[in-house]
C-alpha positions, 0 to 999 in steps of 0.5 A: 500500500502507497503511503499517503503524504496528503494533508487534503482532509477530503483527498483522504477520506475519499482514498480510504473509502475506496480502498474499503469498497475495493476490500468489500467488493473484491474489485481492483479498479477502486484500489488502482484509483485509490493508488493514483490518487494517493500520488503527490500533486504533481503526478496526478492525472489532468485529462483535457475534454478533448481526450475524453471526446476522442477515446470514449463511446457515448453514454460511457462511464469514465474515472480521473484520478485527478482533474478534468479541464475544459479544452476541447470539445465533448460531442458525445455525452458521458458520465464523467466522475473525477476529484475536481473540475475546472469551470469550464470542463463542467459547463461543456460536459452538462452541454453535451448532455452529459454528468459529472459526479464526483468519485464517491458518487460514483462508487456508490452507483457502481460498486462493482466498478463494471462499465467503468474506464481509468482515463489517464 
């Protein structure tokens, strides 16, 4: 287990809930997330709308462990769930019919973690 060198009160719950759903439910994509979240700041993943329009199917499930920023277009709704959003990503996403949840939301509609893709 990846030691966690954080001091986000929130960026830990989130990491200890999802290496408990992924003990529960005997399923690695929670603990993979957890493990790239639980990375420093810097390594953490920041995905473009672009890539997320270029490498997903409509109506698709997607996690980032990290940020999701606004440049590009989305011309296919998802359902997008990431540790946070910047203005602008969220407004686009909401557009193109699509949702943002966050990471625990997600867990919480899918325990098992089936249909749903690590963007990176």
């Amino acid at each position: 287990m990846r030691q966690v060198k954080s001091q986000n009160p929130e960026l830990l719950k989130l990491i200890r809930s999802l290496r408990k759903k992924a003990k529960e439910n005997d399923v690695a994509i929670w603990r993979d997330v957890a493990n790239r979240l639980s990375a420093s700041k810097r390594r953490r993943t920041s995905v473009n709308l672009s890539r997320l329009n270029r490498y997903t199917k409509q109506k698709e499930a997607v996690v980032v462990p990290g940020k999701v920023l606004g440049a590009g277009k989305l011309e296919h709704p998802l359902v997008v769930a990431a540790f946070a959003f910047s203005d602008e990503a969220r407004q686009k996403i909401v557009q193109a019919k699509g949702k943002c949840l966050s990471i625990s939301e997600l867990v919480e509609d899918t325990p098992k973690g089936s249909n749903v893709r690590i963007m990176e």
